[in-house]
N, C-alpha and C positions, 0 to 999 in steps of 0.2 A: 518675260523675265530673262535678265542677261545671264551670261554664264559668272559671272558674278556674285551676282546674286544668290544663284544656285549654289555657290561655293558658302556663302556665306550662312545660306539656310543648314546648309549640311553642317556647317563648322557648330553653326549654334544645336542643333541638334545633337552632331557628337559631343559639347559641351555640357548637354546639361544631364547626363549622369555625375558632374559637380555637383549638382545641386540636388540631389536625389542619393547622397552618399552619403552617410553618418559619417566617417573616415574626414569627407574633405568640409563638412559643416561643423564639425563639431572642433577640429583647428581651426578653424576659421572665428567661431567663438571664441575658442582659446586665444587667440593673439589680441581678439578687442577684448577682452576683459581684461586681459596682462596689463596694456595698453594702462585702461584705466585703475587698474591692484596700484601700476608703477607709479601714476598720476597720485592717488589717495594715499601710499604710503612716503610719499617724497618727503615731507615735512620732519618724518622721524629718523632719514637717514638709512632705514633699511628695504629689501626687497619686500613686499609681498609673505611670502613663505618662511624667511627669517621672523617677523612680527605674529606672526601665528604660532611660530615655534616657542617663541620666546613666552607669549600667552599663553602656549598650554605648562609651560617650565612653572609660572608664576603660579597658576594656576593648583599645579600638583609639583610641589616642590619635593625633590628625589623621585621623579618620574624616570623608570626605565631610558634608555635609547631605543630601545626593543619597542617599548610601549607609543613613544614618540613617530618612529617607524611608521607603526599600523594604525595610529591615529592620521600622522599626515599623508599617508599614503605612495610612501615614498622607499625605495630601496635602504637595508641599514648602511650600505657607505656613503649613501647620497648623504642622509645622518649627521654620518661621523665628518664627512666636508663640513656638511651645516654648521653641525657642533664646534668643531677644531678653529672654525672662520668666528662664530659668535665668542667662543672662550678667547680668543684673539683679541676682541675686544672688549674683554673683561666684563659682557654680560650675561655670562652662564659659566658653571663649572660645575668639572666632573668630578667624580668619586666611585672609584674602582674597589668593589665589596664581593672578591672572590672572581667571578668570570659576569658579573653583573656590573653595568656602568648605569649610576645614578647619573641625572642631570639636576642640577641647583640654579636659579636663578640669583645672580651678586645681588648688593643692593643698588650696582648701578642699570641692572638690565630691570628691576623693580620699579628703577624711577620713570622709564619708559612707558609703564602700564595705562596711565593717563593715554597718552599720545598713540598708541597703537589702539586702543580700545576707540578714541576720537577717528583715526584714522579710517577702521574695520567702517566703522558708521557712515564716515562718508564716502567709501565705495559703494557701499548699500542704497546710499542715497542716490549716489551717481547714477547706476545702472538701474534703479527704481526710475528716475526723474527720465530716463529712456526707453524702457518698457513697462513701463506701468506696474505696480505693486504685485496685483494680478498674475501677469504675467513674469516677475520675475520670483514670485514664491513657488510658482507650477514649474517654471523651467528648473531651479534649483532642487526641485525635491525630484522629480521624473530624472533631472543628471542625475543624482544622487542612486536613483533606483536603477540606471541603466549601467552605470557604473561598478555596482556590488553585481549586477545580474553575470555583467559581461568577463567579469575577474572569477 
């Protein structure tokens, strides 16, 4: 073995606490699934996270911001970006009832529901059609669980 070599066992060795890190795997998932959220939601013009928002608006129409929040799991100014970008494009609006902001879906963010609900499916598909069904209802419920565990 050349001193090369050695160098190279060592390097892969110091290496592979990457791979042995929840931290550096679990980004690591996070960027290929964005990847494909960006892929699957292109069709309708919006992110990922905006089309889920906007589905849970449609969904519970006069839903909190508050409620929106701790459903998508996200900070309330993150929120209020989301909201203020989406009301932007006239597919949600607010209504201030005291120190409570409703959220309302327009009937242009209504006509979206189609298309985001098609979308959501073929991310499911997507990442089905590469981990096997199997395997990607075990990975989503175990994130799911490690995620309430670790917060």
């Amino acid at each position: 073995m050349t001193l090369n070599d050695d160098a190279q066992v060592i390097t892969n060795k110091d290496e592979a606490f990457l791979h042995n890190c929840m931290y550096f795997t679990a980004n690591r998932l996070s960027r290929a699934i964005t990847r494909i959220a960006d892929e699957a939601f292109a069709t309708t013009g919006l992110a990922p996270a905006y089309g889920y928002l906007i589905r849970l608006v449609i969904g519970t129409p006069g839903i909190t911001q508050k409620e929106l929040s701790e459903k998508l799991c996200i900070t309330p100014s993150t929120l209020t970006r989301f909201v203020d970008k989406l009301e932007g494009k006239q597919l949600v609006l607010r209504q201030v009832q005291g120190k409570t902001v409703l959220v309302y879906p327009t009937d242009k963010g209504k006509e979206l529901e189609p298309s985001l609900r098609a979308a959501s499916r073929k991310l499911k598909e997507m990442y089905e059609t590469v981990l096997g069904k199997e395997l990607a209802d075990r990975l989503t419920s175990d994130i799911g669980i490690a995620g309430r565990q670790l917060e």
